[in-house]
N, C-alpha and C positions, 0 to 999 in steps of 0.2 A: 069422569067417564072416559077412558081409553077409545081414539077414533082410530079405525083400520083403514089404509087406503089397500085397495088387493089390483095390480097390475096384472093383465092375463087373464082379467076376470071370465070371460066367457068360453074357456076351454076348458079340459075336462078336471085337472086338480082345482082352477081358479072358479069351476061351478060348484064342486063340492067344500072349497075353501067359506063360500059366499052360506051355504048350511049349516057347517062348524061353526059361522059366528052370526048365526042367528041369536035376535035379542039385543044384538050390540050394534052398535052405529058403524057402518064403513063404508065406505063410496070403492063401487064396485066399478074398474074400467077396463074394457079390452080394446084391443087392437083399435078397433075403429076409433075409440075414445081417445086415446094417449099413445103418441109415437114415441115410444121408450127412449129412440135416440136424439130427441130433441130437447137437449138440458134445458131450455128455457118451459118448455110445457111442462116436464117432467118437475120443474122446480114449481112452477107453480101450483101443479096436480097434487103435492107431497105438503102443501101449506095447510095449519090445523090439524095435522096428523099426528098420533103418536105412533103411530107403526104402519111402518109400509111391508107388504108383503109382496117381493115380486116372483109371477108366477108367467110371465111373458116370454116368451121364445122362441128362438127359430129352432125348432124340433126336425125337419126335412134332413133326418140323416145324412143318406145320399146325394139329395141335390145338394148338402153344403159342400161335397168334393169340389165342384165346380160354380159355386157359388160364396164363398168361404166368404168376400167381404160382404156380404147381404148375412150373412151368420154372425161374423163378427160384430158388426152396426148392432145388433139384436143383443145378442148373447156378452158381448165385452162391452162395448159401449153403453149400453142400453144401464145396463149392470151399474157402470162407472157411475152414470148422469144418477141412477135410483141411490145408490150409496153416498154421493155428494147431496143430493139433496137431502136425504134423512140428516146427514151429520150438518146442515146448514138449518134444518129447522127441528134438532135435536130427538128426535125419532130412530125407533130404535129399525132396524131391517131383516128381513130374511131373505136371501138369497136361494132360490132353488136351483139344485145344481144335480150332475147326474156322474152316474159311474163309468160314464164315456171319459174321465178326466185321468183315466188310472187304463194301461198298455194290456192287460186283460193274462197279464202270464203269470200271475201267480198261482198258489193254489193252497192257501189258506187264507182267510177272510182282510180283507185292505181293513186298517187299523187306522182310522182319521188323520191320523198325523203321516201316515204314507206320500210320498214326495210323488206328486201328479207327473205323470208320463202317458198324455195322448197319444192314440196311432189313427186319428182321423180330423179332417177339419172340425168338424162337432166339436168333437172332445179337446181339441188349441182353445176353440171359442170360449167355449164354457170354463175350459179351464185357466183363461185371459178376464176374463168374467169375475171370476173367485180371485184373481188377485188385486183387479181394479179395488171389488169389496176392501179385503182386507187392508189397500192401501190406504181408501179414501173414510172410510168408517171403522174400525177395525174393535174398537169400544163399543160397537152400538150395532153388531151386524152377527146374525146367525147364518151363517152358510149347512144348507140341509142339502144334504145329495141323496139324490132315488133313483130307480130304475126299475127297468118293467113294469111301469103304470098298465092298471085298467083302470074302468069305470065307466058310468052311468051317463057321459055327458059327452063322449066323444069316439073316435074309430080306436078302434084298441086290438091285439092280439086274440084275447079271449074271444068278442065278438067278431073276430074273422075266421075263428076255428068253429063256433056255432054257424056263421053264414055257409062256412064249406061242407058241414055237417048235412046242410039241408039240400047240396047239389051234387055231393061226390062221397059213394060208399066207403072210401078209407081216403084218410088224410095223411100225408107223410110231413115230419116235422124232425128237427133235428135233436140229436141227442148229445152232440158235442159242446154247446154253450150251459156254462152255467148260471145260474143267477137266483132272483129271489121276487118271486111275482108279487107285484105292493098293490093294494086297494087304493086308489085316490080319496077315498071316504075315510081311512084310518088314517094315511096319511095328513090328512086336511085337520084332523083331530089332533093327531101328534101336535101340529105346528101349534096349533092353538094351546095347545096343554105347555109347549117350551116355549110360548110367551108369556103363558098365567105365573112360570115358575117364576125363582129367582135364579137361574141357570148361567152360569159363565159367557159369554161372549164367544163364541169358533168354529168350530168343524162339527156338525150329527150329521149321523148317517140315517137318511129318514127311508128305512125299507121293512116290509112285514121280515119275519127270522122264519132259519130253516132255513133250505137250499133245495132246489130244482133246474131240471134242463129243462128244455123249452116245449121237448116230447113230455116230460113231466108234470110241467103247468096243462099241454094240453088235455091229456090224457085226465085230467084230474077237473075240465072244464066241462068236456063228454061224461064225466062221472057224476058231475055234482048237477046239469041237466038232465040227466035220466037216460043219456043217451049209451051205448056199447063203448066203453073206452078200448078196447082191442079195434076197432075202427081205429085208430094213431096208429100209423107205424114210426116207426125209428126210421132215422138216414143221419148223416152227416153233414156238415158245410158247405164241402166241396160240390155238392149237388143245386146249394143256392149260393151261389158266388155274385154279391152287391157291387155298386160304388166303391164303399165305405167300408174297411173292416171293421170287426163286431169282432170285443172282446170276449175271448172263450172261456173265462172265468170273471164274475163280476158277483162275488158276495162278500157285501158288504159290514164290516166288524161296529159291534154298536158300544162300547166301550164310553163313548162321553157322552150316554144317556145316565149309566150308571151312576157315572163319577159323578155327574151333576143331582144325583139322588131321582131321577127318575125312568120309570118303567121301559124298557126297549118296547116294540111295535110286538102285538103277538105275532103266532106262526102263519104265516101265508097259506097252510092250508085252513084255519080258520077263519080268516079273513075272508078267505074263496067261498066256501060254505057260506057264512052269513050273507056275501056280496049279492050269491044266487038266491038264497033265498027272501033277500028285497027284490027280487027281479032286475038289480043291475046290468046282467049279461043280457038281457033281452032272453027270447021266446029259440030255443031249439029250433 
């Protein structure tokens, strides 16, 4: 019987990861359980495993501008110590990794093998992160990159366009970014489905398919709630100017799902649909 250790376990992909492998045996740890940057926990937490999935990170965008080594510890080291231990007690790894890792200017879909060019501390992190993996495990290690997470078990975009829904007659959101809104529930699937496989070792890009702006996703969140999608209006960037810039193109090419003989993530507005109606977004 394959034993799963899931690092990150109490946030929002690592609760819906802990659903995906119901039935199966996995010890479930977050933050509070396992300090990702301490190789000696980490090594011992990874003993008896045959797959560690880590799902642990320092996600705070913005405050990694000015925090970047508390990012790093997280996102690069943390990374380092889960990849040496799997390949020290031969366990295979997932890496989750995100499309902060790529400079956001292109403008047709990043193609896995695409040479990583961050333009924010986040995206050095994670993208220092992916090559610890590849150094230290590089045989025994999937690296999945997502982006635009929602879901059922943490603060997300979706449910902050519903929370605004219920205090302010229109909502303005931007129409400049693009991207590819993922369900952490299919997501969480996916991974399980590219470790049932027998799948090559390297780079998926773990995101729903299709492409949308982030006026897009919203508008389609007010839709799929029952609520007036002409309530979203369109704006630009320039009107929410962060930290940290935010890649204005982020769709990701799923090419080594295929090669590997299996199915890319369906289309993110399906995803949305079913998500709403488990009641993942919560209550309009």
């Amino acid at each position: 019987m394959t034993r799963y250790l899931i690092t990150g376990a109490s946030g929002m992909l690592g609760r819906d990861l802990q659903a995906a492998l119901a039935g199966r045996e996995f010890t479930a740890l977050g933050r509070a359980d396992l300090d990702v940057t301490d190789l000696q926990a980490v090594t011992d937490a990874a003993r008896g495993h045959d797959v560690v999935i880590n799902a642990a990170a320092y996600t705070k965008v913005d405050d990694a501008e000015t925090n970047e080594a508390d990012a790093y510890a997280v996102n690069a080291i943390g990374a380092r110590n889960l990849a040496s231990a799997a390949a020290a007690h031969s366990a295979r790894l997932v890496q989750v990794s995100t499309d902060y890792v790529f400079n956001g200017s292109a403008t047709s879909p990043y193609q896995e093998s695409t040479p990583v060019d961050p333009i924010s501390a986040y995206g050095r992190t994670k993208a220092a992160g992916e090559k610890f993996v590849m150094d230290e495990n590089p045989a025994g290690s999937f690296i999945v990159r997502t982006a635009w997470l929602y879901g059922a078990h943490g603060p997300n975009f979706a449910k902050t366009m519903l929370r605004l829904a219920a205090s302010h007659d229109t909502v303005s959101v931007v129409n400049d970014q693009l991207g590819q809104p993922t369900w952490t529930g299919d997501l969480a699937a996916q991974i399980v489905t590219l470790l049932d496989s027998d799948a090559p070792a390297g780079i998926y890009h773990g995101t729903n398919s299709g492409i949308a702006s982030w006026f897009d996703f919203a508008r389609a969140v007010f839709e799929v709630a029952g609520l007036d999608p002409l309530r979203v209006t369109p704006t630009d960037s320039s009107t929410f100017v962060r930290p940290a810039p935010r890649p204005s193109y982020s769709v990701l090419g799923h090419d080594a799902w295929s090669a590997a003989g299996l199915t890319p993530m369906r289309d993110w507005t399906e995803a949305l649909a079913e998500a709403a109606q488990r009641g993942v977004l919560g209550d309009a």
